[in-house]
C-alpha positions in Angstrom: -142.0 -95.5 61.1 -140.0 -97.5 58.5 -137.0 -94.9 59.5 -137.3 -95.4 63.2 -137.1 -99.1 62.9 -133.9 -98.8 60.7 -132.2 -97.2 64.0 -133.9 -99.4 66.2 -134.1 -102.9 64.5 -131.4 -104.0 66.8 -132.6 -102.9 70.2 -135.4 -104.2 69.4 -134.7 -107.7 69.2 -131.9 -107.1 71.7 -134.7 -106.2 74.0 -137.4 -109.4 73.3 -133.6 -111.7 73.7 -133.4 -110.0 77.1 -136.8 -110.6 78.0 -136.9 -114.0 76.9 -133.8 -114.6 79.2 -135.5 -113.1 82.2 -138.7 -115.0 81.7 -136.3 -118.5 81.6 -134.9 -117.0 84.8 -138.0 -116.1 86.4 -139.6 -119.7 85.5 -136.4 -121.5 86.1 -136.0 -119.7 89.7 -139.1 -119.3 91.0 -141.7 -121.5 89.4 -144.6 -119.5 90.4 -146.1 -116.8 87.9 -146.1 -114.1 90.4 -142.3 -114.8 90.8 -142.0 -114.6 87.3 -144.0 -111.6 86.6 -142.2 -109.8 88.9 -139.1 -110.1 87.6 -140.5 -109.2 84.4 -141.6 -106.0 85.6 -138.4 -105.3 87.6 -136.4 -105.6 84.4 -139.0 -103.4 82.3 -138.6 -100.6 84.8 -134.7 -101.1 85.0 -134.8 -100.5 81.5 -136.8 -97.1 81.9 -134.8 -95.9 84.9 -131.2 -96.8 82.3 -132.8 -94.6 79.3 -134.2 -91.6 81.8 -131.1 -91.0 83.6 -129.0 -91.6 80.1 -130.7 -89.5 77.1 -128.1 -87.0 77.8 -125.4 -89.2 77.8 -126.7 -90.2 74.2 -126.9 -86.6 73.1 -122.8 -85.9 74.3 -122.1 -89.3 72.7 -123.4 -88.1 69.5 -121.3 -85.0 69.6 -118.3 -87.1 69.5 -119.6 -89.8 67.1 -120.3 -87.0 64.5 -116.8 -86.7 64.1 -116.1 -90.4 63.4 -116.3 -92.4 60.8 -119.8 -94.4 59.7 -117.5 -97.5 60.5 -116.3 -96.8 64.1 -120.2 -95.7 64.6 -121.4 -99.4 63.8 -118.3 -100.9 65.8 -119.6 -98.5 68.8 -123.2 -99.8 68.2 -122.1 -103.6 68.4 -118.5 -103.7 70.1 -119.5 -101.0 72.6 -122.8 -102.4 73.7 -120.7 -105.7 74.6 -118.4 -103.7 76.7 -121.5 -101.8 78.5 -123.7 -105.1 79.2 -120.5 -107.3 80.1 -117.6 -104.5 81.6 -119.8 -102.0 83.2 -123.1 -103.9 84.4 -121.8 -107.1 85.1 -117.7 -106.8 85.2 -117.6 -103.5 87.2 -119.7 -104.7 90.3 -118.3 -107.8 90.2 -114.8 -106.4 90.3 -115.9 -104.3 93.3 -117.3 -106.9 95.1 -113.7 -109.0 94.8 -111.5 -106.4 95.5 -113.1 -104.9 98.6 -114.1 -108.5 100.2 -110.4 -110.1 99.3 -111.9 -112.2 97.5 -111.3 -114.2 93.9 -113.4 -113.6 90.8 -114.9 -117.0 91.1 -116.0 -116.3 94.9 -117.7 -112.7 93.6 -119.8 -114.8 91.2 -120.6 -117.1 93.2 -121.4 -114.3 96.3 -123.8 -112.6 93.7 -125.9 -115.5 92.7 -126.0 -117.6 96.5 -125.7 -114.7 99.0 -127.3 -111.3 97.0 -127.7 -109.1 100.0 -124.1 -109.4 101.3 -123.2 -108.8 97.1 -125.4 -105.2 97.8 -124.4 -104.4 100.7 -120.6 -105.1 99.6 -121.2 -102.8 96.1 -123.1 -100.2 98.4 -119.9 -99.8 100.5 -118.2 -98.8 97.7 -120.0 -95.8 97.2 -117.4 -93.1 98.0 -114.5 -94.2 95.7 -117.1 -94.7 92.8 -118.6 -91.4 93.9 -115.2 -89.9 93.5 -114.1 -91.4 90.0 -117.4 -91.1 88.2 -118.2 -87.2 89.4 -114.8 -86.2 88.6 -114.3 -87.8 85.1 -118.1 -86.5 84.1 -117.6 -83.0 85.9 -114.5 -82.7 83.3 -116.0 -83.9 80.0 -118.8 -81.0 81.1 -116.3 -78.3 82.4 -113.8 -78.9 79.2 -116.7 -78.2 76.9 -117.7 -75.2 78.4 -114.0 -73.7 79.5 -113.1 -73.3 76.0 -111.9 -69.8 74.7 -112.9 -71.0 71.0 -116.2 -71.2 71.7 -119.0 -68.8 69.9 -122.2 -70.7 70.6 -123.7 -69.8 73.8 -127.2 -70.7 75.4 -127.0 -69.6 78.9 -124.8 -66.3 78.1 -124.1 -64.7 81.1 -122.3 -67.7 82.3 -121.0 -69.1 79.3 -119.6 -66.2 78.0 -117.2 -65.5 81.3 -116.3 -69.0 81.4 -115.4 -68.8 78.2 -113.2 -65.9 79.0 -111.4 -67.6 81.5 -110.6 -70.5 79.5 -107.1 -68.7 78.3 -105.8 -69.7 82.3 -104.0 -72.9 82.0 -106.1 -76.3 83.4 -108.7 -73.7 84.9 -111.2 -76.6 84.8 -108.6 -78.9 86.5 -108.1 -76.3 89.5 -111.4 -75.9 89.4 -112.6 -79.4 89.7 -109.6 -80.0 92.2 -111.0 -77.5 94.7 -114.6 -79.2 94.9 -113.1 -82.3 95.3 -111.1 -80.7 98.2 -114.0 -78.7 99.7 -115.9 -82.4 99.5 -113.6 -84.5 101.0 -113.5 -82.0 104.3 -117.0 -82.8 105.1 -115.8 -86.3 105.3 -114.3 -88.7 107.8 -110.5 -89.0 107.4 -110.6 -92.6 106.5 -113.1 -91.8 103.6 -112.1 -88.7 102.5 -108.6 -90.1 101.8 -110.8 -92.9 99.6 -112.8 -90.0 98.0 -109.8 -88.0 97.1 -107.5 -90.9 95.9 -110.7 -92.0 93.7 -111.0 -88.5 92.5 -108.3 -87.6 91.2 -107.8 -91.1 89.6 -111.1 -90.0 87.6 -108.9 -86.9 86.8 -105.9 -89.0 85.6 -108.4 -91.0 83.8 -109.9 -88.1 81.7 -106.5 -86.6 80.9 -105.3 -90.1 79.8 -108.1 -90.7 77.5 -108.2 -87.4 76.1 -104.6 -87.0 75.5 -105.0 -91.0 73.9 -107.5 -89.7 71.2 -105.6 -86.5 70.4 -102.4 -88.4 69.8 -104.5 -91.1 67.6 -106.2 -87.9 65.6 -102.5 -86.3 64.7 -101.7 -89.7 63.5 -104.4 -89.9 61.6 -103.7 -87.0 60.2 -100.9 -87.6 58.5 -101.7 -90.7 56.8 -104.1 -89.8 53.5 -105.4 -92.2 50.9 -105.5 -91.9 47.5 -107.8 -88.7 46.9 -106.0 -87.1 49.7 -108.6 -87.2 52.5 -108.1 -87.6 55.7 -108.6 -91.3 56.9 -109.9 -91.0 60.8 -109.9 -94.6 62.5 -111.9 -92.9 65.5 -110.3 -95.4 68.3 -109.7 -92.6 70.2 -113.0 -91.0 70.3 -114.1 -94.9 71.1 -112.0 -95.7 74.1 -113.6 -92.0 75.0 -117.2 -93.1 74.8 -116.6 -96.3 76.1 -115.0 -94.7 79.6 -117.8 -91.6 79.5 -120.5 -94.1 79.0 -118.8 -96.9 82.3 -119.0 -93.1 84.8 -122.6 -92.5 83.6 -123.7 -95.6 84.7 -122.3 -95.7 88.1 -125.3 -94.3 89.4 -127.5 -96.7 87.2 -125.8 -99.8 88.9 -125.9 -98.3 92.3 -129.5 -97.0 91.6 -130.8 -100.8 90.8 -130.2 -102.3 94.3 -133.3 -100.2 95.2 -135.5 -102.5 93.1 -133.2 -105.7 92.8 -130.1 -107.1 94.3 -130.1 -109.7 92.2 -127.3 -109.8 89.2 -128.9 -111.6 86.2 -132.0 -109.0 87.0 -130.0 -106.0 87.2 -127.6 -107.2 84.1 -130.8 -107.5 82.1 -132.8 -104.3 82.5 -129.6 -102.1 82.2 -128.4 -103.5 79.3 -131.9 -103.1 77.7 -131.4 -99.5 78.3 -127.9 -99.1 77.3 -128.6 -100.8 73.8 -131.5 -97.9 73.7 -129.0 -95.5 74.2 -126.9 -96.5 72.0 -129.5 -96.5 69.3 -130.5 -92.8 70.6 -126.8 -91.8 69.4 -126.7 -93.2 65.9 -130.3 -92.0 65.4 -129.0 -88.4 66.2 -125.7 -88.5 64.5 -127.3 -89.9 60.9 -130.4 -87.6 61.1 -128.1 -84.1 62.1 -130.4 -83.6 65.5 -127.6 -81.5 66.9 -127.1 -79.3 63.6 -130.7 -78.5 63.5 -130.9 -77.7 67.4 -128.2 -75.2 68.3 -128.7 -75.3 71.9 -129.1 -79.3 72.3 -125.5 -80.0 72.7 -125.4 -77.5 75.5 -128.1 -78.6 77.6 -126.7 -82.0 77.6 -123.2 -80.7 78.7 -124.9 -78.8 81.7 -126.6 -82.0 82.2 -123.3 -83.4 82.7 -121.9 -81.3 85.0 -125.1 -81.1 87.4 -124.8 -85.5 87.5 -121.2 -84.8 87.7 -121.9 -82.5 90.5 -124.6 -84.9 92.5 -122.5 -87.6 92.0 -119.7 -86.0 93.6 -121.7 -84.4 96.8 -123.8 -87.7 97.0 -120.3 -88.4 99.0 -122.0 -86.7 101.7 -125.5 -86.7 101.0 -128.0 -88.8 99.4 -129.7 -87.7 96.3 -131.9 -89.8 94.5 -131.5 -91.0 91.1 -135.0 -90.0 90.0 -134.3 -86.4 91.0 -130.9 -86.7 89.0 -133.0 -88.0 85.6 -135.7 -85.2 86.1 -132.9 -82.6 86.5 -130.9 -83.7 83.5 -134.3 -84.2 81.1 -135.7 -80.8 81.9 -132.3 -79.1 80.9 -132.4 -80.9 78.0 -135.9 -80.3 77.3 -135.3 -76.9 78.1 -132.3 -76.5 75.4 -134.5 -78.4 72.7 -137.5 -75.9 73.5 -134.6 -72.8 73.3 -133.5 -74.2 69.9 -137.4 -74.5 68.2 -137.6 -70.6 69.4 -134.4 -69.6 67.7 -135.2 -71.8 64.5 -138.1 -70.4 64.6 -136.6 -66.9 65.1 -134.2 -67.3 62.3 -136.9 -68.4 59.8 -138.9 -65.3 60.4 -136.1 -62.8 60.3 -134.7 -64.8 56.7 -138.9 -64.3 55.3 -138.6 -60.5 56.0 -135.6 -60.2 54.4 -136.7 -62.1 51.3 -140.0 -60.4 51.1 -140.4 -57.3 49.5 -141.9 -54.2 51.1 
C-alpha cells in the first residue's frame, strides 16, 4: 500500500483539488444539491471513461520513458500534466472552436461558458480533420514499432514476423498508412475528404517531425559525456514525443465527453483527473520494470494503438463508440499480460528441470 501511494500521492490530491473545484462549480452554478450532485458524478465518470480508453497509452508512454532519465520522468509527471489539463482539454477545443467559427480566443471562451451547445456542436463539426490527424499520427507510432527489421520479440507471430520482414522496404509504414488514408477519404464527400486528407497527412508530417526532433536531440546527446564518461540524455525529445502521442490519444476522450457534458469546466475536470492517473500509471511501470517482467505487454499496447489508430481513422465514415474502442484496447492488453504470466511461467518451469537433477 505504502508503495502505491508513493506513485500515486499526487493524483491523489490532484483528484480531491478537482473535486473540490467541481463541487464550488456545482454549488456556485446551480444552487440545488441535485445540480450539484450531478456534476459530481459526471466528472467521476469522465474520469473513468479518460483512464479506460488510456491504460494503453500509459503502457507505450512507459516504453519511451524507460529510456529517459529519472529527471525528465518527474518533469513529464508535473510539466506534462500541465500541458494535458491546459493544451489538450481545455486549449485544443477551444482553439477549434475559434478557428472554425472566425472567431477570437476571447469570443471561444466566452461561447463555451454562455452558449455550450453551439461550443459542441462547433467541436463536433470538427470531427473529420481531428479524425485525420489523430488516426494517422497514432497508426504510425503503432505501425513504426512493429515495421522494424530489428525486432526479435514477437507475440502474434505469424503477423509480426512478415512485417517484420518487410520492414527492409523504405517508409513501408508511410505507404502503408498513405493508402488507408486514400482508400478512406474516397468514401467521403469531396469537400471533406479534401479536409480528411489535408489533416492526415499533417498527422504524418507531425510524426516524422517529432521523431526526427528526438533522434537529432539523442545524437547530440551523445556526444557530450561528463566526467565518468557516461552518456548524459536530457530526454526533450522523447518529451515533446509523449506530449504530441498523449494530445492524439485524447482526441477521442474530448469528443467522447460531449455525450455526457457539453459544458467546459465539467469536461476540463474529469479528463484531467484521468490524465494525471495516467500519468501516474507510467511512472508506476517504468520504476517497478512492468514491461521487463511481461514480455508481451509492450506489444499488446502497440496493437492497441493501431486498432484506435484505425477506428479513429474510419470513424471518418462511420461511428464507433468510444466504449467499444476502451474494451477493444483493454482486452488486447489483458490478453498480452495473460500471454506473458504463461511464458514466465513457462520459462520458470523449463529453468527447474534443468536445475534439478534426474
Amino acid at each position: 500500500m505504502a508503495t502505491l501511494l508513493r506513485f500515486y500521492k499526487f493524483s491523489l490530491v490532484f483528484t480531491a483539488a478537482c473535486f473540490a473545484l467541481g463541487l464550488w462549480y456545482g454549488i456556485s452554478s446551480t444552487g440545488t444539491l441535485a445540480g450539484v450532485l450531478e456534476i459530481m458524478w459526471i466528472i467521476f465518470i469522465l474520469s473513468i471513461l479518460e483512464i479506460s480508453l488510456s491504460f494503453d497509452n500509459a503502457v507505450v508512454n512507459a516504453s519511451i520513458l524507460k529510456e529517459m532519465s529519472e529527471k525528465w520522468q518527474e518533469r513529464f509527471l508535473i510539466w506534462g500534466i500541465a500541458i494535458a489539463v491546459f493544451g489538450t482539454r481545455i486549449v485544443f477545443p477551444l482553439a477549434i472552436v475559434a478557428i472554425a467559427a472566425g472567431i477570437g480566443p476571447i469570443e471561444a471562451i466566452d461561447l463555451s461558458l454562455n452558449d455550450p451547445e453551439q461550443y459542441e456542436a462547433i467541436v463536433s463539426g470538427a470531427h473529420i480533420g481531428i479524425a485525420g490527424f489523430g488516426g494517422a499520427f497514432l497508426a504510425m507510432v503503432g505501425l513504426r514499432f512493429f515495421f522494424d527489421a530489428d525486432k526479435e520479440v514477437h507475440w502474434i507471430g505469424v503477423i509480426e514476423r512478415n512485417l517484420s520482414k518487410v520492414a527492409v522496404l523504405p517508409a513501408i509504414e508511410i505507404g502503408t498508412l498513405l493508402l488507408v488514408l486514400w482508400v478512406i477519404s474516397l468514401q467521403l464527400p469531396a469537400e471533406e475528404s479534401l479536409t480528411f486528407l489535408t489533416a492526415g497527412v499533417l498527422g504524418l508530417v507531425t510524426y516524422i517531425a517529432v521523431d526526427a526532433l528526438g533522434e537529432y536531440l539523442n545524437m547530440r546527446e551523445e556526444t557530450r559525456k561528463n566526467a565518468s564518461g557516461e552518456i548524459m540524455r536530457s530526454g526533450l525529445g522523447g518529451f515533446l514525443y509523449l506530449e504530441v502521442l498523449d494530445a492524439s490519444f485524447s482526441f477521442d476522450g474530448v469528443i467522447g465527453a460531449f455525450a455526457l457534458s457539453n459544458n467546459m469546466i465539467i469536461i476540463a475536470l474529469g479528463l484531467s483527473i484521468g490524465a494525471m492517473f495516467v500519468r501516474s500509471m507510467t511512472i508506476h511501470l517504468v520504476r517497478k520494470g512492468t514491461l521487463s517482467e511481461y514480455r508481451f505487454l509492450e506489444h499488446g499496447a502497440f496493437w492497441a494503438i493501431i486498432v484506435l489508430g484505425a477506428i479513429m481513422l474510419t470513424s471518418a465514415v462511420v461511428h464507433i463508440p468510444e466504449t467499444i474502442t476502451g474494451l477493444i484496447g483493454g482486452a488486447l492488453i489483458g490478453i498480452s499480460f495473460w500471454w506473458s504470466l504463461r511464458h514466465n511461467k513457462r520459462e520458470a518451469k523449463a529453468v527447474g528441470e534443468a536445475i534439478t537433477p534426474d
